[in-house]
KEMARLUM-464008 format. One record per residue (C-alpha): chain; z, x, y; residue in three letters; residue number from 0. Coordinates in steps of 0.001 Angstrom, whole numbers, plus 500000, padded with zeros to 6 digits. Layout:
// KEMARLUM-464008
[rec "A",[Z,X,Y],"ALA",NUM]
...
This chain:
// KEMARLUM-464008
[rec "A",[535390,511351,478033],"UNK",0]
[rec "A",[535340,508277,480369],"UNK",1]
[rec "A",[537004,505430,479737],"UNK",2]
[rec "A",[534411,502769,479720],"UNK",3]
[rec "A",[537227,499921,480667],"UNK",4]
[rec "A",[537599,502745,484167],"UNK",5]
[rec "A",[534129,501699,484877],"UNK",6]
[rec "A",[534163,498267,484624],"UNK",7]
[rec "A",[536935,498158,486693],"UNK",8]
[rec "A",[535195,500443,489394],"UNK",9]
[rec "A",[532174,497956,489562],"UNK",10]
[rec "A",[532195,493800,489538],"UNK",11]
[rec "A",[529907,492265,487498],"UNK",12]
[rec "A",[528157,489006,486813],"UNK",13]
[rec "A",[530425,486625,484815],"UNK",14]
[rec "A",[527117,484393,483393],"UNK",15]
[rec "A",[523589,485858,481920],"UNK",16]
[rec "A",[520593,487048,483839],"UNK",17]
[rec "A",[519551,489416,487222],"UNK",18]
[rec "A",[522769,490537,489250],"UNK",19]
[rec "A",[523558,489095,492401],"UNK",20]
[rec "A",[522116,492456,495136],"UNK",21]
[rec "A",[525753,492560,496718],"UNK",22]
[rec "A",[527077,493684,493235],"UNK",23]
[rec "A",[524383,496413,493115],"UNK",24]
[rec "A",[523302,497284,496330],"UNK",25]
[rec "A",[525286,498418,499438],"UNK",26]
[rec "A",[525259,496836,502823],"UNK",27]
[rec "A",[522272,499745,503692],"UNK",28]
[rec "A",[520177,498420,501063],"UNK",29]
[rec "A",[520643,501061,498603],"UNK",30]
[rec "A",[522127,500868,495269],"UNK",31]
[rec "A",[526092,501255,495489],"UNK",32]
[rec "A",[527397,504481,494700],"UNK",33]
[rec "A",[530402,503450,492327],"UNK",34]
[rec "A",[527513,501836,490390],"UNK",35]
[rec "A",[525155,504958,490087],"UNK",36]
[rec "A",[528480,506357,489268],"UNK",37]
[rec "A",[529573,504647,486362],"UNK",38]
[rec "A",[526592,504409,484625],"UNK",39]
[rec "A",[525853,508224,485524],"UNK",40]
[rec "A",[529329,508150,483403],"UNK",41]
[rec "A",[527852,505703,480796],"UNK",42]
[rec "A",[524554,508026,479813],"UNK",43]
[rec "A",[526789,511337,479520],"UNK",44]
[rec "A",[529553,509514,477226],"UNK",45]
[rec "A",[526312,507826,475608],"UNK",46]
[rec "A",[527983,504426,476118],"UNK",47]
[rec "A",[525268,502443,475038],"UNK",48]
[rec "A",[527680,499054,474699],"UNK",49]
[rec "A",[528308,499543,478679],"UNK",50]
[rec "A",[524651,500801,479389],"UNK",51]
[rec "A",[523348,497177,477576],"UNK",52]
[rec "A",[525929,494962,479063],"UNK",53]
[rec "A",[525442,496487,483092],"UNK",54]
[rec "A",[522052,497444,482787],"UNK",55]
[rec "A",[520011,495002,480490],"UNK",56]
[rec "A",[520698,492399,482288],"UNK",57]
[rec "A",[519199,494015,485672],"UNK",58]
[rec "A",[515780,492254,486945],"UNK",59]
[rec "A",[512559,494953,486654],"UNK",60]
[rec "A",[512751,495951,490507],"UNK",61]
[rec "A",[516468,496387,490416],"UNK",62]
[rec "A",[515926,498582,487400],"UNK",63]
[rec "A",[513446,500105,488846],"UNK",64]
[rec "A",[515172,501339,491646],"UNK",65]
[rec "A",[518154,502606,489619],"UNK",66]
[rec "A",[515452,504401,487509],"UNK",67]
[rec "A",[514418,505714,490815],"UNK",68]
[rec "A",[518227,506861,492270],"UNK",69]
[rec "A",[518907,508370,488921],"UNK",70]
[rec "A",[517667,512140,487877],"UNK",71]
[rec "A",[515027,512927,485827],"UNK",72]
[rec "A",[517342,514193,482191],"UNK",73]
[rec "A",[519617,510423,483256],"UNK",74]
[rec "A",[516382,508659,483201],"UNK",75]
[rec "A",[514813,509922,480011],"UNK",76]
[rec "A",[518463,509759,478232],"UNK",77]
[rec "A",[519108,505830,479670],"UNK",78]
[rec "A",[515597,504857,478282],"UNK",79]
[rec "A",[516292,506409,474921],"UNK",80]
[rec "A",[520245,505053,474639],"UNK",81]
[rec "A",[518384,501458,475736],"UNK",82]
[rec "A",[515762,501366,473005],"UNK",83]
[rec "A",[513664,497987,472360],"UNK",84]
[rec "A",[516217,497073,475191],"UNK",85]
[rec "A",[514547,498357,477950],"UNK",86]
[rec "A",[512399,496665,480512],"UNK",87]
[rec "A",[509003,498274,480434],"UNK",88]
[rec "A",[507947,495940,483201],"UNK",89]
[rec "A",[510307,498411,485219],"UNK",90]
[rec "A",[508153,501045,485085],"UNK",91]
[rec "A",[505513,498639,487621],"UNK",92]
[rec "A",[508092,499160,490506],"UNK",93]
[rec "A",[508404,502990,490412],"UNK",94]
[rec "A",[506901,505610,491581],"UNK",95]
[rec "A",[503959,507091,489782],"UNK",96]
[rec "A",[505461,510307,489025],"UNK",97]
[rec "A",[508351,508353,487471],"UNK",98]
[rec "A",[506542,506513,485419],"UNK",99]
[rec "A",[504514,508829,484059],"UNK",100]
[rec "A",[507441,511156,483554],"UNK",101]
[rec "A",[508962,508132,481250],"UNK",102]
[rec "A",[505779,507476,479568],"UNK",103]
[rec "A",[505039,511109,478362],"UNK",104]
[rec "A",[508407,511296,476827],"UNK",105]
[rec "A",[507968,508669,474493],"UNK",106]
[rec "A",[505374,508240,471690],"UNK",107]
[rec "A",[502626,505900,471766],"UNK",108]
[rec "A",[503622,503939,468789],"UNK",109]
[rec "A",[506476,503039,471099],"UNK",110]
[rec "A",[504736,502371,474013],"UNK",111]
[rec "A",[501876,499949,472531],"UNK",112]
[rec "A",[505397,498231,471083],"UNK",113]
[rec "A",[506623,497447,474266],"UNK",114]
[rec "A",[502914,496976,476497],"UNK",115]
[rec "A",[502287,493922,473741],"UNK",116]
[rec "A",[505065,492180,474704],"UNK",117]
[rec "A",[503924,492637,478874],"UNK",118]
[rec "A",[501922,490462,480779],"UNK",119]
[rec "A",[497904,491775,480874],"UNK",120]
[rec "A",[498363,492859,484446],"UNK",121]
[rec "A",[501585,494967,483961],"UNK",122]
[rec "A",[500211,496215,480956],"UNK",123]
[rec "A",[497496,497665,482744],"UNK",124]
[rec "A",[499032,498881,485657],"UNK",125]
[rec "A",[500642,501285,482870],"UNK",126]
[rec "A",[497979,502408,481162],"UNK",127]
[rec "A",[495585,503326,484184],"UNK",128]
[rec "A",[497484,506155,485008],"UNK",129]
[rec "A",[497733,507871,481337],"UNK",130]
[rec "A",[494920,510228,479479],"UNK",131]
[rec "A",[491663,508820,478158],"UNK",132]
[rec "A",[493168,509917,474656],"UNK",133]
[rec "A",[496746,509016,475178],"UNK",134]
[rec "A",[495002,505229,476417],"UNK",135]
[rec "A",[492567,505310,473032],"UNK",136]
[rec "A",[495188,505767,470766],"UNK",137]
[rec "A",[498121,502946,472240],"UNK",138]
[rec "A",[495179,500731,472445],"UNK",139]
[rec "A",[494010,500985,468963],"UNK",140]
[rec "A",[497624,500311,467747],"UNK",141]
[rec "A",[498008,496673,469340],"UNK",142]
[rec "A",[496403,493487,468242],"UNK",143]
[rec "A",[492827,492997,468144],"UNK",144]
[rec "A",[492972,490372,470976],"UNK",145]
[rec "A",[495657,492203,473515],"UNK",146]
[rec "A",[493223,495106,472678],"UNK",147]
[rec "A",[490074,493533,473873],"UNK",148]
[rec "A",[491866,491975,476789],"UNK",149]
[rec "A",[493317,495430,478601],"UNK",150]
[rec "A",[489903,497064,477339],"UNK",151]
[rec "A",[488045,494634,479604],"UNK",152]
[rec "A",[490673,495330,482440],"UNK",153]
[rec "A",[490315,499055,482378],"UNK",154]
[rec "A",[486879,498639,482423],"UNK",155]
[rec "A",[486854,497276,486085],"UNK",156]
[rec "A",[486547,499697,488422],"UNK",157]
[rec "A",[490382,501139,490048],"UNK",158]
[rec "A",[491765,499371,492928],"UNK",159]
[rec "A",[489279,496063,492303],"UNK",160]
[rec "A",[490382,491931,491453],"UNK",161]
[rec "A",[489479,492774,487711],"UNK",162]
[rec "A",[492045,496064,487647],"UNK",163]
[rec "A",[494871,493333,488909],"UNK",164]
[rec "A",[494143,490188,487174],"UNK",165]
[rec "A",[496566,488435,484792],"UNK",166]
[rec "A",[494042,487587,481373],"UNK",167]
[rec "A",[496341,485212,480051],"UNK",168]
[rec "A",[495543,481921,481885],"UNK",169]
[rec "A",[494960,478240,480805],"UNK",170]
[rec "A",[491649,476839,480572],"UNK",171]
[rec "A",[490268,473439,479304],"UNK",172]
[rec "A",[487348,471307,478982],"UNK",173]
[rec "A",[486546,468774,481792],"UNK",174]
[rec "A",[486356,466194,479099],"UNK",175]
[rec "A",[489368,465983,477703],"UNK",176]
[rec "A",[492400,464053,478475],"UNK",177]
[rec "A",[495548,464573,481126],"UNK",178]
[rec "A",[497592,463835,477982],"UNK",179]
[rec "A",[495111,465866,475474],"UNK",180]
[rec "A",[495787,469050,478539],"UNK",181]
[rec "A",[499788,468340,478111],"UNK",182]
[rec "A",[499870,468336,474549],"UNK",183]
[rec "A",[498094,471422,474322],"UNK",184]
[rec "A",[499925,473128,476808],"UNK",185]
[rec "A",[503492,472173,474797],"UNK",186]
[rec "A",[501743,472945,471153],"UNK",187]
[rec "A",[499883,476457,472021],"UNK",188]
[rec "A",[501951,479483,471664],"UNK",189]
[rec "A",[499323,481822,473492],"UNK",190]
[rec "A",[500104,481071,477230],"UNK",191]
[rec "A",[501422,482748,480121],"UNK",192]
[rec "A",[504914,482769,481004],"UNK",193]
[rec "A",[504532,481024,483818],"UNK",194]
[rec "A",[501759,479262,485584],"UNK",195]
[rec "A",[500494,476882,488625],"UNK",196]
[rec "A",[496769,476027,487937],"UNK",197]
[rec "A",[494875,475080,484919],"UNK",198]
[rec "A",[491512,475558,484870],"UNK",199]
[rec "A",[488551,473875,483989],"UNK",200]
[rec "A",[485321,475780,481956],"UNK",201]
[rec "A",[482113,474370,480201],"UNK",202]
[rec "A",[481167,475275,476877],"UNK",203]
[rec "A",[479921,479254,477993],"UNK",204]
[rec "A",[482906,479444,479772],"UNK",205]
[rec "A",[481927,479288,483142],"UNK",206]
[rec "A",[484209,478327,485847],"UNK",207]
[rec "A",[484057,474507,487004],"UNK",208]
[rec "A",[486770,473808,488890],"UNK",209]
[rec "A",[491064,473699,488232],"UNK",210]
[rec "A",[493526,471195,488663],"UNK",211]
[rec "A",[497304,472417,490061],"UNK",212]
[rec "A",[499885,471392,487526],"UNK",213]
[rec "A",[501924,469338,490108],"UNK",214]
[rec "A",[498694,466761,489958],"UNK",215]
[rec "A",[498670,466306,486188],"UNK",216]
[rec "A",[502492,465645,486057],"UNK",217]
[rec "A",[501682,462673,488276],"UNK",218]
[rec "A",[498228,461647,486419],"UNK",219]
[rec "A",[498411,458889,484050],"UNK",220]
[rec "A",[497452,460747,480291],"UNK",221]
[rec "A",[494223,459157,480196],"UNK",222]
[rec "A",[492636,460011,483277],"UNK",223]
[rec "A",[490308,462829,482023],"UNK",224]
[rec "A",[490356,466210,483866],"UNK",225]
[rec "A",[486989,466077,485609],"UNK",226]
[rec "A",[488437,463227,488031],"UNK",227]
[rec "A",[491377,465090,489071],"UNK",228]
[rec "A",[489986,468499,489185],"UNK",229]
[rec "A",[489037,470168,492447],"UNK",230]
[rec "A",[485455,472423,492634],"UNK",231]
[rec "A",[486548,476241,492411],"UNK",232]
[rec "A",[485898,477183,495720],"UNK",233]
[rec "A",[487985,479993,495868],"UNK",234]
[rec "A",[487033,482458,492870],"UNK",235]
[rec "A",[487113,486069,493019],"UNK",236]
[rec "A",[484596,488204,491897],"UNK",237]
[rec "A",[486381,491048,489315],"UNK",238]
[rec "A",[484747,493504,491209],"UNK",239]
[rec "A",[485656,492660,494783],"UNK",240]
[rec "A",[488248,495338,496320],"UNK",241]
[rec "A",[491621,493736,495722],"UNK",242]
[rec "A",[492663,494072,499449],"UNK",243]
[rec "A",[489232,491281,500316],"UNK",244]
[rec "A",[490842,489629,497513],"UNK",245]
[rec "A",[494475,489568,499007],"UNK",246]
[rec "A",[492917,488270,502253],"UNK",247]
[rec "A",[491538,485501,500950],"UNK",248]
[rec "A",[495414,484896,499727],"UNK",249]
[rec "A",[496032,484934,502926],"UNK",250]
[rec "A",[493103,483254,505025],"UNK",251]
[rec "A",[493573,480034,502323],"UNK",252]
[rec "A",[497248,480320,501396],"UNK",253]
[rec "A",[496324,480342,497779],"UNK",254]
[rec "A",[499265,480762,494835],"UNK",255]
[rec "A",[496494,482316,492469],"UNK",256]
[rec "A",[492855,482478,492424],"UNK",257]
[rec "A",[490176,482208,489100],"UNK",258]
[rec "A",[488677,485580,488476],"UNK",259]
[rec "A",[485115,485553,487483],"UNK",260]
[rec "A",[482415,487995,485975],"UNK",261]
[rec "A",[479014,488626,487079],"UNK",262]
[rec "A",[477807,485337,484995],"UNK",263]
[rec "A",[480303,483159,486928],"UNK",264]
[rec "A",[482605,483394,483670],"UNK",265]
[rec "A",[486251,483039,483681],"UNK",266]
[rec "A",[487644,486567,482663],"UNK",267]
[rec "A",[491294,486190,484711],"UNK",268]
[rec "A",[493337,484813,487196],"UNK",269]
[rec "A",[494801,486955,489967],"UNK",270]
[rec "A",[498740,485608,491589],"UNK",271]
[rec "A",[500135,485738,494480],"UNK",272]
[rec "A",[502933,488169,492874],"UNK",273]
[rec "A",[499988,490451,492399],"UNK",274]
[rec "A",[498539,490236,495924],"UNK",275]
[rec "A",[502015,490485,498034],"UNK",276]
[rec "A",[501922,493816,495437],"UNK",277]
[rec "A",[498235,494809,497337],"UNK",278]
[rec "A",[499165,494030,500485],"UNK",279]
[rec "A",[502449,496171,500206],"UNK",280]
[rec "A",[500083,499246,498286],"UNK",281]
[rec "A",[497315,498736,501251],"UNK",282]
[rec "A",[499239,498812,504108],"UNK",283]
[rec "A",[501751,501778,502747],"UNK",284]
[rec "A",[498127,503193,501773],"UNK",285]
[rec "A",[496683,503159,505260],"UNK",286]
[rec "A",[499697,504189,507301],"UNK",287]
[rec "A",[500053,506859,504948],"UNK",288]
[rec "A",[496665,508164,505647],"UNK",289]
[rec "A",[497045,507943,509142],"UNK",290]
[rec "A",[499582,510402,508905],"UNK",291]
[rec "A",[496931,512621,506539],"UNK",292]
[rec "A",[499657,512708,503610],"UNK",293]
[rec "A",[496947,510647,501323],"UNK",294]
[rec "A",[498696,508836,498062],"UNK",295]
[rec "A",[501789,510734,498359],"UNK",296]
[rec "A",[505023,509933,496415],"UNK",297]
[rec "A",[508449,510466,497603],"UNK",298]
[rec "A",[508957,511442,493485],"UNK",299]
[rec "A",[506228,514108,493731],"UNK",300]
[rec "A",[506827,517921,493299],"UNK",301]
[rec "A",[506871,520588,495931],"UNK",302]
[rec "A",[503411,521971,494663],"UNK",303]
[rec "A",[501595,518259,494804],"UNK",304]
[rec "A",[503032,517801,497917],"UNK",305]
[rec "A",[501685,520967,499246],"UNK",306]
[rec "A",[498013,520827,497980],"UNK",307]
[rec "A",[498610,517066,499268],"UNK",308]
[rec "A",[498927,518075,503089],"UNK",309]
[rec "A",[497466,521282,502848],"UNK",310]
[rec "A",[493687,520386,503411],"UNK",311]
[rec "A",[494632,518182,506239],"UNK",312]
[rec "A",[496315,520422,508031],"UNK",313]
[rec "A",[494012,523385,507646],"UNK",314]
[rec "A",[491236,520650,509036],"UNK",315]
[rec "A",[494041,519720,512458],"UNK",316]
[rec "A",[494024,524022,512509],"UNK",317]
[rec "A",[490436,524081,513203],"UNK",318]
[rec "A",[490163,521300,516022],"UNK",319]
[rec "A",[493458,523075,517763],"UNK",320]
[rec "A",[491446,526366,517510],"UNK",321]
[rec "A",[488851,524119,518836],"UNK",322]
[rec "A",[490884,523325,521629],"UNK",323]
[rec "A",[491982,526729,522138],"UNK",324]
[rec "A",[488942,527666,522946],"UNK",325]
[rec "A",[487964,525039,525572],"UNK",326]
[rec "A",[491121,526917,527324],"UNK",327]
[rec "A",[489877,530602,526752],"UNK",328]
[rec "A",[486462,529518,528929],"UNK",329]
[rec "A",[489376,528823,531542],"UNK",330]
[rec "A",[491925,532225,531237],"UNK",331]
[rec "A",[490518,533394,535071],"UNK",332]
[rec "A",[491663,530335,536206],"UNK",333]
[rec "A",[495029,529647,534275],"UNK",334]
[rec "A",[495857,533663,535415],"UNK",335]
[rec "A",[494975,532568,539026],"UNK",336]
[rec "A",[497723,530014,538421],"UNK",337]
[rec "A",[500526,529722,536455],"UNK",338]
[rec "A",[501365,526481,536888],"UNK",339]
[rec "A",[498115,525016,535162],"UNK",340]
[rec "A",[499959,526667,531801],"UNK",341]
[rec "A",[502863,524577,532494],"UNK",342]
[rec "A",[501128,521396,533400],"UNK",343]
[rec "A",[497945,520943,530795],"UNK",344]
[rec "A",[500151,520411,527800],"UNK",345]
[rec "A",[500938,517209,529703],"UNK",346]
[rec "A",[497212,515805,530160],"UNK",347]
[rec "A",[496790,516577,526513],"UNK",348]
[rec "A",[500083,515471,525133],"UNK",349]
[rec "A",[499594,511322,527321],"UNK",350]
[rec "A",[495840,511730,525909],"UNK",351]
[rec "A",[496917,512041,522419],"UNK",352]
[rec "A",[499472,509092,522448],"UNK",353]
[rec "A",[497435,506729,523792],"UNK",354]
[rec "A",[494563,507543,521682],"UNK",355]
[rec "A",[496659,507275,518581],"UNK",356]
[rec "A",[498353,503682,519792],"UNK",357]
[rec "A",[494560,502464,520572],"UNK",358]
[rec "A",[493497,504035,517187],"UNK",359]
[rec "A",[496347,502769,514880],"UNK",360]
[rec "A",[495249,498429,516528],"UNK",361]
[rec "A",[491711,499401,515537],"UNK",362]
[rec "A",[491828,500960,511872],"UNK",363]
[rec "A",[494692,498087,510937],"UNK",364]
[rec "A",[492453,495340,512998],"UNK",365]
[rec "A",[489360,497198,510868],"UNK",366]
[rec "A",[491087,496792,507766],"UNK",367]
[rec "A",[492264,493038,508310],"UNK",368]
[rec "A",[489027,492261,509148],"UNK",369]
[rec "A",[489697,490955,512699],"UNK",370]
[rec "A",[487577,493088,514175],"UNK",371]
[rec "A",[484125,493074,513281],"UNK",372]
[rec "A",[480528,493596,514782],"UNK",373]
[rec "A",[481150,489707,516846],"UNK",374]
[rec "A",[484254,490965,518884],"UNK",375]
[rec "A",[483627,494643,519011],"UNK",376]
[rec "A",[482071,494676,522717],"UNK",377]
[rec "A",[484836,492456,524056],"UNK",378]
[rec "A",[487636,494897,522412],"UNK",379]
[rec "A",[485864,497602,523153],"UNK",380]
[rec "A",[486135,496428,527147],"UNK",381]
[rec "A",[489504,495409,526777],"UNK",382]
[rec "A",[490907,499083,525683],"UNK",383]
[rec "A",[488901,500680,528117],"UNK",384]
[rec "A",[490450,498985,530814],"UNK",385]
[rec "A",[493644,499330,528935],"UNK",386]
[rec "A",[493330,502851,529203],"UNK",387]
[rec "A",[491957,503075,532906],"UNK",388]
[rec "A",[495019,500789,533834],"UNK",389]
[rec "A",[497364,502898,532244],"UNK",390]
[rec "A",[495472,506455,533538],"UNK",391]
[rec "A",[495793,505475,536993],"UNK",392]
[rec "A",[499618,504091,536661],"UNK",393]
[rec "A",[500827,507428,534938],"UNK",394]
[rec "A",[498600,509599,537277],"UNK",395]
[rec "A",[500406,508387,540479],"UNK",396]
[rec "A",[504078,509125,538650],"UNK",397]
[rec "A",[502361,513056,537228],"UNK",398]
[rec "A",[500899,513700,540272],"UNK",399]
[rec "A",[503999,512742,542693],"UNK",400]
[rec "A",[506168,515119,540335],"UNK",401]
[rec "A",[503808,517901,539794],"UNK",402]
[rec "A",[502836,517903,543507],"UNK",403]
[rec "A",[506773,517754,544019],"UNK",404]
[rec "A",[507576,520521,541471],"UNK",405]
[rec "A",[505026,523460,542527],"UNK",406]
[rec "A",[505159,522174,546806],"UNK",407]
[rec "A",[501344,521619,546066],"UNK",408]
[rec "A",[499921,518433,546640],"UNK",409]
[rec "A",[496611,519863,545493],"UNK",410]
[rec "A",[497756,520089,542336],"UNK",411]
[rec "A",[498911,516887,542285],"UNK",412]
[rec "A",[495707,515169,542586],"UNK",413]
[rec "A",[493954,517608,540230],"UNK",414]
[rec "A",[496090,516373,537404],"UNK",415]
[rec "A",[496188,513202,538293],"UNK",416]
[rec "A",[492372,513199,537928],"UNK",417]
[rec "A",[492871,514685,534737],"UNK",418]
[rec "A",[494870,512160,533631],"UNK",419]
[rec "A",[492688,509088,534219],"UNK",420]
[rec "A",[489914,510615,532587],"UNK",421]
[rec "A",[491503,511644,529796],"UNK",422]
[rec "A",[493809,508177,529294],"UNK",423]
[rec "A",[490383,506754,529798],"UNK",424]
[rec "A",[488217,509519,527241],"UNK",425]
[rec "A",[491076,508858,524924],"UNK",426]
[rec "A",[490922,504767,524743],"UNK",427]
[rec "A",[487427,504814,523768],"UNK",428]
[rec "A",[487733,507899,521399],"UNK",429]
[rec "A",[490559,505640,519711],"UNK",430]
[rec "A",[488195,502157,519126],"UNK",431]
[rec "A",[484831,504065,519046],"UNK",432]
[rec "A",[485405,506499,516384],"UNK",433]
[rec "A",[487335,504303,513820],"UNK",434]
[rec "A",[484316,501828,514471],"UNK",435]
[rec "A",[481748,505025,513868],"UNK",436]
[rec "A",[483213,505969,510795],"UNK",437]
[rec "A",[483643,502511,509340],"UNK",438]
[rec "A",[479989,501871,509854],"UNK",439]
[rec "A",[479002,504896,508210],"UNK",440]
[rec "A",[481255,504540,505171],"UNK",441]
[rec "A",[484007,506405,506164],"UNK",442]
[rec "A",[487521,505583,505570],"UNK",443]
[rec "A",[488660,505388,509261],"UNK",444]
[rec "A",[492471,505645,508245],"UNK",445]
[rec "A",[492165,509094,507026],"UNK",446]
[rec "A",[489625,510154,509106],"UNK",447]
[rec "A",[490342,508671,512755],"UNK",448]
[rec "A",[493391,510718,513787],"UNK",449]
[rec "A",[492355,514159,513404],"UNK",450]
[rec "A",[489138,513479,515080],"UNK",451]
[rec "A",[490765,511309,518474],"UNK",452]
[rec "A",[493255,514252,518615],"UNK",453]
[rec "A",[490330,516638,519226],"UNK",454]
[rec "A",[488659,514013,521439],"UNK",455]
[rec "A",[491479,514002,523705],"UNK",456]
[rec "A",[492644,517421,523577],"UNK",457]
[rec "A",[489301,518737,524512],"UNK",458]
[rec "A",[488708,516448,527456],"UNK",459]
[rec "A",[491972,516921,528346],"UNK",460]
[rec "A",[491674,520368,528781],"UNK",461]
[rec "A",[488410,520477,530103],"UNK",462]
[rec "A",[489034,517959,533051],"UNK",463]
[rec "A",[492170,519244,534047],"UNK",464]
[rec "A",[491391,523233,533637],"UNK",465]
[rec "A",[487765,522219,534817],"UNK",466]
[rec "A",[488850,520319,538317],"UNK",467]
[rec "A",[491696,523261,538986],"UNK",468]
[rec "A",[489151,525743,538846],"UNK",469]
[rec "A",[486496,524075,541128],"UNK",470]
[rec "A",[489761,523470,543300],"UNK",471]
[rec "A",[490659,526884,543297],"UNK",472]
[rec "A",[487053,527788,544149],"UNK",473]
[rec "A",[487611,526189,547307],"UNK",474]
[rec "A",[491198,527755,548462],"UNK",475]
């Protein structure tokens, strides 16, 4: 058995309370240090729970969260059982979902309602969205009437919307009362967030009114009542607005946290910037992820998820390539006429595909951003065409010298050189036309655009190139 005074001299740790410094945990690479991983890889098998609760308690939720993650799954399941009520449930929000559920199935629900009570609303939920109807029923029932009713109405918001991420611990108050009546509750009540920037203002149904940042009442005499200081809510959310509109208006206003309202303009939540920087990460990992047709894809899934992941994409790419096959078979006579076409079309196929996925990949992120919309469309629209045209010609001069060069046929040359601004050209508009078709139509362009500009280009491609050397050919 290891000696746990071996470890600690193996790794340096913290001499006063609270998160680790990253140099004591992490390597220069940015991954967690392997004498660490080591020793408390050492720590679970000698069930060393003194070690585990001195080196790994103290470890902020991400940091813990990517140990979980570096860890296999029998260390995992044996380091949350040897931690106990000591560890960090708010972990499991910075892990992959097959990790988490993977922790969350081994452990009863009695246990887990323990620990989601003593979670922030929004962390709580996060949790629970991902478990069984009946597994959800049943840790819900066991927790406090109030916490109850306060996830209940989160879950109830549809996935992926402001309601789904909102915090529904907030403070709210009266416009009547008192700076000093707002401070006195705020150091007397129990029930209130951890940590906070805004309070906000209601009437008697609880409708939004307006909220005052907490920097202002520190430096508001304590009888100045709240309606004077208050500013008008300009900036609510609607619970059911997609959370990535939501994280833009984060952005657009530079806003710390934002009142979430119903349907009746009634203050149900308040959505922070921790939150949002949270959707931005999950939107943009999201899109490029689609892009690449690999969907929601985890790096913690199994072989058989991943498979029935990528499969149906990649049975969908096999039918435009067979789609593109057969643009060539209308063109065998004239590839067997000459070889050299064989050699040469991968190339106006191969340019059209690249720039049609660089023109693609500025539209469906300017698409999702919202920077390009119905107002700018025509003058983008111009702008990659001529992007592409530029481009077509500049590349057809340096394919054509070097094909004409290579086969001692100038002919050739200027047949693929044709090819080549018509496809460069075919494959600019395919890249800002289609993403803008399928967003107008409902469409989600980032998992639909790619497949579809591939074709576009590999079609045209073909076509122009195999198309011009057999009218060439015609004439020789």
């Amino acid at each position: 058995m290891t000696d746990p005074a071996d470890r600690d001299e193996d790794i340096i740790m913290p001499q006063s309370p609270g998160a680790m410094d990253n140099d004591e945990i992490y390597g220069e690479d940015g991954s967690i240090r392997k004498d660490y991983l080591a020793a408390i890889g050492a720590a679970i098998a000698d069930r060393d729970t003194l070690f585990l609760r001195e080196h790994v308690v103290r470890l902020h939720e991400s940091e813990l969260g990517d140990l979980l993650e570096s860890i296999n799954a029998a260390q995992r399941r044996a380091l949350v059982a040897l931690l106990g009520d000591d560890f960090d449930f708010a972990s499991l929000t910075e892990v992959d979902e097959a990790i988490r559920l993977e922790i969350i199935e081994a452990l009863p629900n009695a246990k887990i309602a323990e620990a989601l009570g003593e979670l922030d609303s929004d962390d709580a939920v996060y949790i629970l969205e991902d478990l069984d109807e009946a597994d959800q029923k049943e840790i819900l029932a066991a927790l406090p009437f109030t916490e109850r009713v306060r996830l209940r109405r989160s879950l109830d918001y549809p996935e992926d919307t402001a309601g789904r991420r909102m915090q529904t611990e907030f403070v709210a108050v009266p416009p009547f009362w008192t700076v000093g009546q707002t401070i006195d509750y705020m150091r007397d009540e129990e029930d209130l967030p951890d940590s906070f920037s805004q309070i906000f203002v209601i009437d008697p149904t609880f409708k939004l009114v307006g909220s005052v940042d907490l920097d202002r009442i520190l430096r508001t005499k304590r009888l100045v009542r709240i309606e004077e200081v208050m500013d008008e809510a300009r900036y609510r959310i609607d619970a059911e607005m997609d959370q990535e509109e939501a994280a833009q208006l984060f952005e657009q206003y530079d806003l710390l946290s934002a009142a979430v309202v119903d349907e009746n303009e009634r203050l149900v939540g308040v959505l922070t910037i921790d939150d949002v920087v949270d959707v931005i990460h999950q939107e943009a990992d999201e899109d490029i992820k689609r892009l690449g047709g690999v969907g929601d894809e985890e790096l913690s899934d199994s072989i058989l998820s991943t498979v029935r992941s990528r499969f149906s994409w990649l049975l969908l790419n096999l039918a435009t390539a067979i789609l593109a096959s057969g643009v060539i078979a209308l063109f065998d006579a004239t590839i067997e006429q000459m070889v050299a076409l064989a050699v040469l079309m991968p190339i106006v196929a191969s340019m059209g595909g690249n720039a049609g996925t660089q023109t693609m990949t500025v539209t469906v992120r300017a698409l999702a951003t919202r920077d390009l919309d119905i107002y700018n469309a025509g003058r983008i629209i111009r702008r990659e065409a001529a992007v592409g045209l530029i481009n077509g010609v500049l590349f057809a001069v340096i394919i054509g010298l070097v094909a004409g060069a290579w086969f001692a046929s100038p002919g050739l040359g200027g047949i693929i050189a044709a090819a080549m601004i018509i496809n460069m050209l075919a494959a600019a508009l395919a890249g800002i036309l289609l993403p803008l078709l399928l967003d107008k139509v409902g469409a989600d362009p980032a998992i639909a655009s790619a497949v579809f500009v591939t074709t576009v280009t590999d079609v045209v491609g073909f076509f122009a190139f195999l198309g011009l050397a057999g009218w060439w050919l015609s004439f020789t």
